[in-house]
C-alpha positions as CSV (number, residue, x, y, z in Angstrom):
1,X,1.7,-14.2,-13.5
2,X,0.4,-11.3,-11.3
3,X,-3.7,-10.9,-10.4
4,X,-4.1,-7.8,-8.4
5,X,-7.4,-8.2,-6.1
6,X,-8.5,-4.8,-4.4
7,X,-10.4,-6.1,-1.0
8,X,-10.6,-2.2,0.2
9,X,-8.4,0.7,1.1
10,X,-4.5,-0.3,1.0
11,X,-5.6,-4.2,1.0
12,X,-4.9,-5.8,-1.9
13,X,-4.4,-9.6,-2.4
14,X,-1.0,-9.6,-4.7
15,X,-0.8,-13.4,-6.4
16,X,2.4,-13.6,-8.0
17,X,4.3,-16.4,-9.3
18,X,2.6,-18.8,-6.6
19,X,3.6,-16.3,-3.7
20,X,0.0,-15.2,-2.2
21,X,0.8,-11.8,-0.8
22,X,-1.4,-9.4,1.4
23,X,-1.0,-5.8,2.0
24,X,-2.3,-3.8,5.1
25,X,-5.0,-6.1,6.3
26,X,-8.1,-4.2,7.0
27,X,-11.2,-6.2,7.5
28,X,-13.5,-4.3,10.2
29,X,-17.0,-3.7,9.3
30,X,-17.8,0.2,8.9
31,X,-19.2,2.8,11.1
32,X,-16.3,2.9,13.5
33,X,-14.8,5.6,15.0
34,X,-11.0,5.2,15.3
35,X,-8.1,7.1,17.1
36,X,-4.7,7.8,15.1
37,X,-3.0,9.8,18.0
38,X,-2.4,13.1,19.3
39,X,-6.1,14.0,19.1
40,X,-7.1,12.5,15.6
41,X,-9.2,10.4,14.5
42,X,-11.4,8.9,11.3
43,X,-14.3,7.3,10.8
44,X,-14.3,3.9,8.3
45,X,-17.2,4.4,6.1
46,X,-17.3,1.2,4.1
47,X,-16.2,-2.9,4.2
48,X,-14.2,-4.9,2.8
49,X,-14.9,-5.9,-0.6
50,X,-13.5,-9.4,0.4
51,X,-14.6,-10.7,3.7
52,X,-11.8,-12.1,5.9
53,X,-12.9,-15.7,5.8
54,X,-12.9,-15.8,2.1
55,X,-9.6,-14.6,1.4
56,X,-7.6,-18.1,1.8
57,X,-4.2,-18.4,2.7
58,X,-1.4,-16.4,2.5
59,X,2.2,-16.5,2.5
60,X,2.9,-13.2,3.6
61,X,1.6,-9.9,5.0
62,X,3.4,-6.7,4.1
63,X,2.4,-3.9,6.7
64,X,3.7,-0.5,6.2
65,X,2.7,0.3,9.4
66,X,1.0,-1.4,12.2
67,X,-0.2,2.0,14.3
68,X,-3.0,3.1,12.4
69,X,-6.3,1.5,11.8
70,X,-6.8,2.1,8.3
71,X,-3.9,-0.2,7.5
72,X,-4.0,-2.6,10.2
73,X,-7.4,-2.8,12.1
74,X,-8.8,-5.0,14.7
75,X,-9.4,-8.0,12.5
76,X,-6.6,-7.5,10.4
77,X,-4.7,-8.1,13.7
78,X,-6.2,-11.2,14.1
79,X,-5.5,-12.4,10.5
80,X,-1.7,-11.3,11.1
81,X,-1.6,-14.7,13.7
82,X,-2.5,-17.4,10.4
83,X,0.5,-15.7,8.1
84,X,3.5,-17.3,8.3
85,X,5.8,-14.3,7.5
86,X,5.0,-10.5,8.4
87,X,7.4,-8.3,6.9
88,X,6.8,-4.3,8.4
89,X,8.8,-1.5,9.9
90,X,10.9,-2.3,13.0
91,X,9.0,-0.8,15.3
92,X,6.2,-3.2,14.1
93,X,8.1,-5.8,14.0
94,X,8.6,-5.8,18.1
95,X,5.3,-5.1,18.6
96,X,3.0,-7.1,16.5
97,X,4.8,-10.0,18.0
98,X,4.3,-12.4,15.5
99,X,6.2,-15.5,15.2
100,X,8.4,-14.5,11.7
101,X,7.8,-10.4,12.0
102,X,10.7,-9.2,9.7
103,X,11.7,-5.3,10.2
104,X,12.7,-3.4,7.9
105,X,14.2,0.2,7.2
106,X,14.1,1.9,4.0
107,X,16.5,0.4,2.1
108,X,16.8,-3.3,3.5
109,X,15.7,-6.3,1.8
110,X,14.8,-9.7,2.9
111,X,14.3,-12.7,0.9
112,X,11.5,-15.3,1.1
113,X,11.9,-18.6,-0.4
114,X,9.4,-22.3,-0.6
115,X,9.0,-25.1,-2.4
116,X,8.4,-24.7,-5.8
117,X,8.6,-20.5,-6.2
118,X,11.0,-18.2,-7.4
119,X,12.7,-16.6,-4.4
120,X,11.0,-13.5,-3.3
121,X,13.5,-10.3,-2.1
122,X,11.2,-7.7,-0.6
123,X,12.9,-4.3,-0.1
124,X,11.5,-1.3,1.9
125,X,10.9,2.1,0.2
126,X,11.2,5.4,2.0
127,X,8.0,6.9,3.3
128,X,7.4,10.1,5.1
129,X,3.7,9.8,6.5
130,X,2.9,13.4,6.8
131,X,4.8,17.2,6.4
132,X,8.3,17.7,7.5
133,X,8.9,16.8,10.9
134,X,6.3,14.5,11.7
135,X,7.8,11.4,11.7
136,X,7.4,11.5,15.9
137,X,3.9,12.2,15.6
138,X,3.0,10.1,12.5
139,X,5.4,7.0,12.9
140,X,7.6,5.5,10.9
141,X,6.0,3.8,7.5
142,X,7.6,2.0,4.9
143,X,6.9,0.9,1.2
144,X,7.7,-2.0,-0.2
145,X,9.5,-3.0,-3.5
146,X,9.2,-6.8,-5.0
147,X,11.5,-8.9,-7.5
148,X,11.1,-12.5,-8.4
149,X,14.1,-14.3,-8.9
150,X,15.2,-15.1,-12.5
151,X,13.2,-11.6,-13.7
152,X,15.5,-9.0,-11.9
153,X,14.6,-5.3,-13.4
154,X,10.5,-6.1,-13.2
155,X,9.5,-5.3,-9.6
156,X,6.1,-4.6,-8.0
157,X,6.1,-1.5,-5.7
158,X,3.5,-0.3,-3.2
159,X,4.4,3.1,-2.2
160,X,2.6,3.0,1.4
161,X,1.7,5.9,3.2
162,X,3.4,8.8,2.2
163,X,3.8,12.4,0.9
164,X,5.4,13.3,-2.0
165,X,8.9,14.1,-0.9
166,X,12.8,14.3,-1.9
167,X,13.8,10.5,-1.6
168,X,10.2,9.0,-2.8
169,X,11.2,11.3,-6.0
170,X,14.6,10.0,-6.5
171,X,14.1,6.4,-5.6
172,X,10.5,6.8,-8.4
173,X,13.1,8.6,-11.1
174,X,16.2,5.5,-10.8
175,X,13.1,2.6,-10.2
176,X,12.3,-0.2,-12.6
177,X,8.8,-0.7,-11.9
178,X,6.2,-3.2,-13.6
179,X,2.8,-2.8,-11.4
180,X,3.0,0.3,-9.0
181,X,0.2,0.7,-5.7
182,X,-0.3,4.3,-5.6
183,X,-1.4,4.7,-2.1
184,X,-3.5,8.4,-2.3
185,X,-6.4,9.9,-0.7
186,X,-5.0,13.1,0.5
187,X,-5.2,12.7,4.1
188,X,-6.1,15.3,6.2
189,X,-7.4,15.8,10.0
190,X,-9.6,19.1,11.1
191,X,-6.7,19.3,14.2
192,X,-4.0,20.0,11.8
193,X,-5.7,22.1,9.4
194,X,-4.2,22.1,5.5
195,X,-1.2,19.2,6.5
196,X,-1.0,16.5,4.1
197,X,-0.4,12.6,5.2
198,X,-1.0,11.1,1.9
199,X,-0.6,12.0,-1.7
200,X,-3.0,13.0,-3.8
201,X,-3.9,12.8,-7.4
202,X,-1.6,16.0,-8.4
203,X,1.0,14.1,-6.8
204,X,0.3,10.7,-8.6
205,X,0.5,12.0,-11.7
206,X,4.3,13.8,-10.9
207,X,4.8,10.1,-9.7
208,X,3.5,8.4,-12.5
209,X,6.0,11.0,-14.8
210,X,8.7,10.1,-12.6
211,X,8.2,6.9,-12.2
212,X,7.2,5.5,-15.8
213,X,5.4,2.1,-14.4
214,X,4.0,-0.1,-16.9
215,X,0.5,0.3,-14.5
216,X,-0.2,2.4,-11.6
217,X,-2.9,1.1,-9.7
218,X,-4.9,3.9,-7.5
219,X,-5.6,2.2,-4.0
220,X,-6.2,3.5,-0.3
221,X,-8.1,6.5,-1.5
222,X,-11.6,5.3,-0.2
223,X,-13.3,4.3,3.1
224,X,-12.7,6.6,5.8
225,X,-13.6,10.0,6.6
226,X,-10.4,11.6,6.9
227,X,-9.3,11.5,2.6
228,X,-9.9,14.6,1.7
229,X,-9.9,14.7,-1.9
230,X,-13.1,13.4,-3.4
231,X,-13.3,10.1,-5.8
232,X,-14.7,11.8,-9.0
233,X,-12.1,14.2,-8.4
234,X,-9.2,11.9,-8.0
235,X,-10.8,10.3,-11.2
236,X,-11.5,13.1,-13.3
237,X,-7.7,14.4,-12.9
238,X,-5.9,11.1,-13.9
239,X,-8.5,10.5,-16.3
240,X,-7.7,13.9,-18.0
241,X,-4.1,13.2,-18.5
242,X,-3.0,12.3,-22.0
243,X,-3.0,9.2,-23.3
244,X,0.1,8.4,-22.8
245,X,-0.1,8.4,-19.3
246,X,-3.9,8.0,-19.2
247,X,-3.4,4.4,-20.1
248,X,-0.9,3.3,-17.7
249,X,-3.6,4.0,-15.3
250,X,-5.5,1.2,-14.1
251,X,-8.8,1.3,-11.9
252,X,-9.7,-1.8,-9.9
253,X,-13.1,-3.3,-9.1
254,X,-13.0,-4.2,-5.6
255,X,-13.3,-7.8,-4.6
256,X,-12.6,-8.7,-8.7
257,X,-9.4,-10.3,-9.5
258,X,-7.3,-8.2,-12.1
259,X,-4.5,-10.1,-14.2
260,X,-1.8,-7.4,-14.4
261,X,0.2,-9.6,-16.9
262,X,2.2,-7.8,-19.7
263,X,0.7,-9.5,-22.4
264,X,-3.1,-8.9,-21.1
């Protein structure tokens, strides 16, 4: 069983097979102003659909990244310290500090087992967060990619933070994927002029082509001030694909759980 609930921007709660799963914890109220680094910054414009206190507990975090705000802010932090397991990039993983912080490159995999669940293997997906050679100015980021034991072939995959690029295309064309997080938005900041930090909907649908998911699930495309491509346009472009692809597309109500079950 999977229920997909969209709390706000790249935080979703993922309940799957009796694993409770959160992505990018971002809780803060709006109206801040935060800094991403070498002169940028952005502006969250709207809450949480899902308020911190009411989200319950969870079994694990996964955290692309832990160095910008819009996937990890200040009381997102604070909700990293009640999560048993934190699984995140390396660099994260020493500095968040928390007591099972797993790092991972592109690539590895770690496996999380309890009482009464499947085993869950979490792998990390390439991610390039920005144009060519700005990983030292933009971090490193990394998707993830989840299979339940016993139904090998049928993972969930969040892509994370990332451009369009060479091995996000090539791990997309060889990937059986279920449910896909499309993490969009088109980021861009006034300081770097036309440079790209997330995809956009052009690039989720070359994705979606690629990719073939059974549902792709737009998320991190709302809430601050620096996505640059506009909702009703994000909307109208998937929405004008054909039907084929149209209907793989799946739009979620934030703060309403979605079942993402195949026979829904």
């Amino acid at each position: 069983m999977l229920t997909l609930t969209h709390v706000g921007g790249p935080t979703v709660l993922v309940e799957l097979d009796g694993w409770r799963i959160l992505t990018d914890p971002t809780f803060d109220p709006p109206g801040r102003r935060y800094g991403f680094g070498w002169g940028t910054s952005s502006v969250k414009v709207a809450g949480p659909a899902v308020a911190v206190e009411d989200v319950g507990a969870v079994d694990v975090i996964l955290l692309s990244h832990d160095h910008h705000a819009d996937n990890l802010d200040d009381l997102g932090r604070s909700f990293l310290r009640t999560v048993p397991t934190v699984v995140t990039t390396r660099a994260g993983a020493r500095r968040i500090g928390a007591q099972d912080a797993r790092g991972l490159a592109a690539g590895e995999a770690t496996t999380l087992t309890a009482p009464g669940r499947p085993a869950l293997t979490v792998t990390a997906t390439p991610c390039r967060h920005g144009p060519p050679l700005s990983r030292p100015v933009a971090g490193p980021v990394v998707g993830f990619a989840l299979t339940v034991a016993g139904r090998p072939g049928t993972p969930r995959w969040m892509t994370g933070d990332t451009v369009l690029h060479r091995p996000l295309r090539r791990l997309a064309a060889g990937l059986d994927v279920d449910v896909a997080l499309f993490h969009l938005g088109r980021v861009r900041f006034r300081l770097t002029g036309p440079a790209r930090y997330s995809m956009d909907s052009h690039d989720a649908v070359e994705l979606l082509r690629l990719l073939e998911p059974r549902v792709a699930v737009p998320v991190h495309y709302e809430g601050w001030s620096h996505f640059s491509e506009p909702q009703d346009e994000l909307h109208a472009h998937l929405d004008a694909l054909a039907l084929s692809l149209r209907s793989r597309v799946a739009w979620l109500e934030p703060g309403t759980p979605a079942r993402m079950d195949a026979d829904q």
